[in-house]
C-alpha positions in Angstrom: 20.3 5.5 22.8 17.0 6.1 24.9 14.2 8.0 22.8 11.7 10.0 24.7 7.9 8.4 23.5 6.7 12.1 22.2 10.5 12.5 20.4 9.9 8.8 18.6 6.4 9.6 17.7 7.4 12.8 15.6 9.9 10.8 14.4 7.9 8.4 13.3 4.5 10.3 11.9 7.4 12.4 9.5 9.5 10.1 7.9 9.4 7.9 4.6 11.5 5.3 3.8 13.0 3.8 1.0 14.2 0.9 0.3 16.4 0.0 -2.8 17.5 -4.2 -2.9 17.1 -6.4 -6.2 15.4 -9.0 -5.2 11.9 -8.8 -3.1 9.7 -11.7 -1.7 8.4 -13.6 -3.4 11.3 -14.7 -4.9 12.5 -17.5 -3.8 15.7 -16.1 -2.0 16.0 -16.0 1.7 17.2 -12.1 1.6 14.5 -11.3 -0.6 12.1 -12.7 2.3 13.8 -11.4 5.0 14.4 -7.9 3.1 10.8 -8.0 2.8 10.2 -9.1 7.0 11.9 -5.7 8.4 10.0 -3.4 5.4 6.6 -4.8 6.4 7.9 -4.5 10.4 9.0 -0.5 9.8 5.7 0.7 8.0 4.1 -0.2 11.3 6.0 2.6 12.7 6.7 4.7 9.9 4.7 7.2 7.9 5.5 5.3 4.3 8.0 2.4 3.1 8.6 2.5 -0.6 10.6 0.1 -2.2 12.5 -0.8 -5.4 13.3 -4.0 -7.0 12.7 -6.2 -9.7 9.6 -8.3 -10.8 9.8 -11.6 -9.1 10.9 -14.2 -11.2 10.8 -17.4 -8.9 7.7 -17.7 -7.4 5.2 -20.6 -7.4 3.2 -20.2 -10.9 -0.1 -20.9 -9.6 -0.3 -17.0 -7.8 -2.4 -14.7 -9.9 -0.9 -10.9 -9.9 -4.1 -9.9 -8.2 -2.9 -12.2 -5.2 0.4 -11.2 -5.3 -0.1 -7.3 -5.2 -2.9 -8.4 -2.4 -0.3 -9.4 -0.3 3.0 -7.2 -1.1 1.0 -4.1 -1.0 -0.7 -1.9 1.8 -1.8 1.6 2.3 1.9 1.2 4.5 3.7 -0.4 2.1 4.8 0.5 -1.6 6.3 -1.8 -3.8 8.2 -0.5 -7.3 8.9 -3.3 -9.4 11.2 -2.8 -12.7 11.5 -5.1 -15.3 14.7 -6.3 -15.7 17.7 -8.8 -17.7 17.6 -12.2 -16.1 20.8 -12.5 -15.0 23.8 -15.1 -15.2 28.0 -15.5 -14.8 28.0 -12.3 -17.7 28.3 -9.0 -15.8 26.2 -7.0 -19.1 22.8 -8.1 -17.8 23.9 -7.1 -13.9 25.7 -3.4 -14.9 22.9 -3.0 -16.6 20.2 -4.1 -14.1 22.5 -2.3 -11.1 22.1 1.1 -13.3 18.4 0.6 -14.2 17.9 0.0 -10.2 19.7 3.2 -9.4 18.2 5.4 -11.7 14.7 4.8 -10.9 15.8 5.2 -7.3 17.8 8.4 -8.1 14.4 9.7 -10.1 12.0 9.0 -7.2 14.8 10.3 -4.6 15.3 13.7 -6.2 11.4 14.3 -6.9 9.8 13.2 -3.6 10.3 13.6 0.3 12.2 10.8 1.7 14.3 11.4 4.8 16.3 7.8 4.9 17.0 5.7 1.8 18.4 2.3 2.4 20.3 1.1 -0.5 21.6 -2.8 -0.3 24.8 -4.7 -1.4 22.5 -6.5 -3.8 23.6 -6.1 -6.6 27.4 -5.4 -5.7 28.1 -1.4 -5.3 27.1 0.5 -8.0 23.8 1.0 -7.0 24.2 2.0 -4.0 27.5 4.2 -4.9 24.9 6.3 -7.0 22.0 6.3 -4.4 24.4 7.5 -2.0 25.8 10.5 -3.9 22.1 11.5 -4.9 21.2 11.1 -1.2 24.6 13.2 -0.4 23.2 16.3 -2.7 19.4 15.8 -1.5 20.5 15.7 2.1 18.5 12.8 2.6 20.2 9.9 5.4 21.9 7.1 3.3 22.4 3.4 5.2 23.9 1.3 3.8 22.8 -2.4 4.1 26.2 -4.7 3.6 24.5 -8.3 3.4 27.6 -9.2 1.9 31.3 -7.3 1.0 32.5 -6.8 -2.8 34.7 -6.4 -4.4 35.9 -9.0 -1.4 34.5 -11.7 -2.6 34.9 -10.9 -6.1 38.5 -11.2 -6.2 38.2 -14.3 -3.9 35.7 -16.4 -6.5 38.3 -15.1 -9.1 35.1 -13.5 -10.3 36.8 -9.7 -10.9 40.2 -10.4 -12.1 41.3 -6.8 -13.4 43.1 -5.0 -11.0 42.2 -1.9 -12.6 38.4 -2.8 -12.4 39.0 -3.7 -8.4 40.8 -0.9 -7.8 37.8 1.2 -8.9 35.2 -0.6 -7.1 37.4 -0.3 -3.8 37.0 3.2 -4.8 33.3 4.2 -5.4 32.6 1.3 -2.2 34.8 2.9 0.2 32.8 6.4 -0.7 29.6 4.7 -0.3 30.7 3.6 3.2 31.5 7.1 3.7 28.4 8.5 2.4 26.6 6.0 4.9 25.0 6.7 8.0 25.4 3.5 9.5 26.6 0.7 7.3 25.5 -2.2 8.3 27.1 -5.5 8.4 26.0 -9.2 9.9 29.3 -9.9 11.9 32.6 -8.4 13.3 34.5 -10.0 11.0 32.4 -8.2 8.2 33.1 -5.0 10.1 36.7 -5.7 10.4 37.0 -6.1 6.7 35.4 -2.9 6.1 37.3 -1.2 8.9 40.8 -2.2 7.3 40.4 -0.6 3.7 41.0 2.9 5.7 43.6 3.8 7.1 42.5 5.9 9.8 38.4 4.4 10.3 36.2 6.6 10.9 32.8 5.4 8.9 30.2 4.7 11.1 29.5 0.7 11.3 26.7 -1.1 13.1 26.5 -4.7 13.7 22.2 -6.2 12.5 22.6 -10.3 12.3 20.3 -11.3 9.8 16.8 -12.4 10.5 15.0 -15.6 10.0 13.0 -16.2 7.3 9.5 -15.5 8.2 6.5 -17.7 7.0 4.9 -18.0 3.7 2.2 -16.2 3.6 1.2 -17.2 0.3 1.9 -20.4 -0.3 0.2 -23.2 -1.8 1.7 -26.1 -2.4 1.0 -29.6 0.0 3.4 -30.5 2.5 5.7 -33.1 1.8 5.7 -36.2 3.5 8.1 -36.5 6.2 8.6 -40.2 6.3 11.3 -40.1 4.5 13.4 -37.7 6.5 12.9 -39.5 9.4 15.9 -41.7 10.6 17.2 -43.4 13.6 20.7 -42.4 13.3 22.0 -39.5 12.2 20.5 -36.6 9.6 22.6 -33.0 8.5 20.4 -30.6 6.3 21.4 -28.3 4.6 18.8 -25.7 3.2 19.9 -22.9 0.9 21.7 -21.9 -1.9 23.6 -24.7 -3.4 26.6 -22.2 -5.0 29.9 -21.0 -5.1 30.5 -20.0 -1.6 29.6 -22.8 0.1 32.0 -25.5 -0.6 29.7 -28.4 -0.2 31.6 -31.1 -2.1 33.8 -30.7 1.1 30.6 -32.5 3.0 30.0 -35.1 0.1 34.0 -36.5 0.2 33.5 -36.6 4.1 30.3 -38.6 3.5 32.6 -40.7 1.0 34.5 -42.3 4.2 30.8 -43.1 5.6 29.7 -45.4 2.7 29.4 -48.4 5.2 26.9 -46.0 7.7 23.5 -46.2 6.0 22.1 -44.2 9.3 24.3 -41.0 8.8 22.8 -38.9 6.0 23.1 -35.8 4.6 20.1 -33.9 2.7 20.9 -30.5 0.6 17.7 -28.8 0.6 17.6 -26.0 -2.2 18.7 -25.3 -5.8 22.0 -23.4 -7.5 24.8 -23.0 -9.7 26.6 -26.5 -8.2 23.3 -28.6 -7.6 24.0 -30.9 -11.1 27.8 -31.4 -10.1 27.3 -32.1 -7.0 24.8 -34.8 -7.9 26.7 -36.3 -10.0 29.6 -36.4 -7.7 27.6 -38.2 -4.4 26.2 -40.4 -7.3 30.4 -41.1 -8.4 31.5 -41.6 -4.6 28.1 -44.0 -3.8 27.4 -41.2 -0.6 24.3 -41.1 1.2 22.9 -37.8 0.3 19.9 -36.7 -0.4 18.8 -34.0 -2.8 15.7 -32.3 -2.7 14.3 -29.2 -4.8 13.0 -25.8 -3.3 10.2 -25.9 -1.1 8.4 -23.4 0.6 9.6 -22.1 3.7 7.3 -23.8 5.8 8.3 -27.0 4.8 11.9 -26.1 4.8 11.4 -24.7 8.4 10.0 -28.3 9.4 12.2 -30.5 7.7 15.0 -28.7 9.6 12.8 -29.6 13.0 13.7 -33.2 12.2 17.0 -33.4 10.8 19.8 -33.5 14.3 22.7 -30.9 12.9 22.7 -28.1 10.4 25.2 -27.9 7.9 26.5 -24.5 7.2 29.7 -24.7 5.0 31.6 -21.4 3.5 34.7 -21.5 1.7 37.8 -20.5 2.7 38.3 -17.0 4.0 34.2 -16.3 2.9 33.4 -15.3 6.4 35.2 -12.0 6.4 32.9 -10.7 3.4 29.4 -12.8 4.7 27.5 -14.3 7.4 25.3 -17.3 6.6 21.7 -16.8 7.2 20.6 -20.3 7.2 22.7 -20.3 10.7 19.9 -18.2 11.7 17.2 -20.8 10.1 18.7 -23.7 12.0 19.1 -22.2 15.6 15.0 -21.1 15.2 14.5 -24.6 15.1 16.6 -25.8 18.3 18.9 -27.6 15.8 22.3 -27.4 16.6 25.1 -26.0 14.3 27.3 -28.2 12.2 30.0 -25.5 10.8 32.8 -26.4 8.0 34.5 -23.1 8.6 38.0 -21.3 10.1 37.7 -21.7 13.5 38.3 -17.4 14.1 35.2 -17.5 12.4 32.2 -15.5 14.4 30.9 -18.5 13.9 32.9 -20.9 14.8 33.6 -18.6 18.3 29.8 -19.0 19.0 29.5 -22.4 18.8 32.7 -22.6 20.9 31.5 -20.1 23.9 27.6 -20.9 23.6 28.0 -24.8 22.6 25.6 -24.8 20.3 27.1 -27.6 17.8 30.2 -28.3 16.1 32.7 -26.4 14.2 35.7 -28.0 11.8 37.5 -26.2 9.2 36.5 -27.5 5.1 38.9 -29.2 4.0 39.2 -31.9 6.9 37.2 -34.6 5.4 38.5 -37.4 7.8 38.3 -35.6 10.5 34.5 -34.5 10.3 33.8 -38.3 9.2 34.9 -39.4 12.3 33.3 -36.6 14.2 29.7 -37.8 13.0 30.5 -41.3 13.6 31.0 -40.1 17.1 27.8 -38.3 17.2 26.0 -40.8 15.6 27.2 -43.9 18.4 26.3 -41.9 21.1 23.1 -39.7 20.8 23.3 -37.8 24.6 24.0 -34.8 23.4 21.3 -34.4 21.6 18.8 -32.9 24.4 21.7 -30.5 25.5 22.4 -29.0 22.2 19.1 -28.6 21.1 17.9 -26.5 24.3 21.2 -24.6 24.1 20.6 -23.8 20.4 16.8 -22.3 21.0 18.0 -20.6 23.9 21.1 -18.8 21.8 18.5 -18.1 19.1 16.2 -16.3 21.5 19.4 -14.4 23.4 20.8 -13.6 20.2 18.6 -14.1 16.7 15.0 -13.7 17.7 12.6 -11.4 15.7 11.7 -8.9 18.2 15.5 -8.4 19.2 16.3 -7.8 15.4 13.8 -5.6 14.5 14.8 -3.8 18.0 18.2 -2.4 16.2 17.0 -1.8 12.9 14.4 0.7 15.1 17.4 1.9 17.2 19.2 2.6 13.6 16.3 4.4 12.2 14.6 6.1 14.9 18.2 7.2 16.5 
């Protein structure tokens, strides 16, 4: 859609945003970060961004509040921040954090002069089911931000096992995708997923890949030495959250058939839910993994510049509800892709057509052994990869041609 320079400019001086997500940088969360990337890249164009979320609860100790709210606030740039339940597995503390999150946003939706509110996925539906009916009777432009699909991957995790309860939250999500204007999704098979729960579609999906996460701004801590990252043979990181969805015991019994190559080496960069199992069960199997605890992203970003392949693992049928960010992470750094994922996978098809690294279904442990023994006898593809990876980031990925749609979804 072209927009005429004097069109976009009223467009831009009149409206103010919203934002409504649960998590916000500094939390130490890469959606949190990159939530907080496109706010701060909108309030250069529009009138106001407001947003509403929690208090951070994961961010380096040695920031003062005075230096936080230095660099989270601007005369641009509002930040709301509620006090809420930590949460855990209990779904009390997340109804209850969900409904405190919508409220507030319901309260500040009814009484002020927003024109879009943009609710997220985080936490699943019921926030944004209530923004969007309270955006509905204000007639104020609902998008809906899909970073992930529930009550998908609730019933896949086993998480929500009453089909009365999943039946409901089909419900009040498939009126929130109605209510939306676009939803917005990382991938087509995301928007496929959404697409089939109507019978005849007509909700209004766009397609936004996820940014990368942008630098931190604030942090303080030393960088880590590198020395021990560096290796002559072969090294996969992987840099996120260490949970559920990501099946990464798959990558530790693959590394069980690689005992006997002390140059291949897997690190798993991050913290979560399966971090202390995990350990234990590379410590059982003698694997050559490393484990190392959250860092900033700086350091992240240039321990990934060293490692050779980037691990991103989802378990099965995961990629029809979510797209991995860290895939995004890796590319930024010319590091090629190493993807344990179905091979209709958006994924999986890009690394295919764009041969930017390798992609093997999870549960082939044998099989991706022998792949990296491979890779690691024979280091000329390297050089190729590498470019091709940077260049698909750039053609695909980069910041200015993400921040490009969400403009062409605001300003539309």
């Amino acid at each position: 859609m072209v927009i005429s320079k004097k069109n976009k400019n009223f467009k831009i001086k009149n409206q103010k945003l919203l934002i409504v997500n649960l998590r916000f940088w500094p939390d130490k969360s890469s959606c949190s970060s990159i939530l907080f990337h496109v706010a701060t890249q909108l309030a250069k164009n529009i009138k106001k961004v407001e947003i509403i979320t929690s208090k951070p609860t994961k961010f380096n100790s040695n920031f003062t509040n005075l230096e936080l709210k230095k660099y989270y606030s601007s005369k641009d740039l509002r930040i709301y921040r509620l006090s809420l339940l930590k949460e855990n597995l209990s779904a009390i503390p997340r109804i209850f954090n969900a409904l405190i999150l919508a409220f507030f946003a319901s309260f500040k939706l009814l009484t002020d002069d927003y024109k879009i509110v943009i609710a997220t996925s985080s936490p699943p539906i019921l926030t944004a089911f209530i923004i969007s009916i309270v955006a509905k009777i204000k007639k104020i432009r609902f998008i809906y931000y899909c970073m992930d699909i529930n009550p998908e991957i609730g019933i896949l995790t086993r998480e929500f096992r009453n089909p009365l309860l999943c039946r409901i939250m089909f419900f009040i999500d498939k009126l929130t995708c109605i209510n939306a204007n676009p939803t917005i999704v990382h991938s087509i098979s995301m928007q496929n997923t959404l697409s089939n729960r109507f019978e005849n579609p007509k909700i209004n999906i766009n397609i936004i890949n996820s940014l990368t996460v942008p630098n931190n701004k604030i942090s303080k801590k030393k960088d880590i030495s590198l020395k021990k990252f560096m290796n002559n043979g072969l090294t996969i990181i992987f840099a996120g959250n260490i949970g559920r969805f990501q099946g990464l015991e798959n990558i530790i019994y693959a590394f069980k058939f690689l005992v006997e190559h002390k140059n291949i080496k897997l690190i798993l960069l991050g913290e979560g839910f399966e971090k202390t199992k995990l350990k234990k069960l590379s410590k059982s199997l003698g694997t050559n993994v490393e484990f190392i605890d959250f860092v900033s992203y700086d350091q992240a970003k240039n321990i990934i510049r060293h490692a050779d392949l980037g691990l991103v693992s989802l378990i099965p049928n995961m990629y029809k509800y979510a797209y991995p960010s860290k895939t995004m992470a890796y590319l930024e750094q010319g590091i090629p892709i190493l993807a344990m994922i179905e091979n209709e996978s958006d994924l999986a098809l890009d690394i295919k057509h764009e041969n930017i690294g390798f992609a093997i279904p999870i549960n082939q442990h044998k099989k991706l052994a022998n792949l990296l023994i491979k890779l690691n006898n024979n280091h000329n593809w390297k050089s190729n990869l590498k470019k091709k990876s940077l260049d698909f980031y750039k053609k695909k990925f980069s910041d200015k041609i993400i921040i490009k749609k969400w403009e062409k979804v605001i300003f539309k």
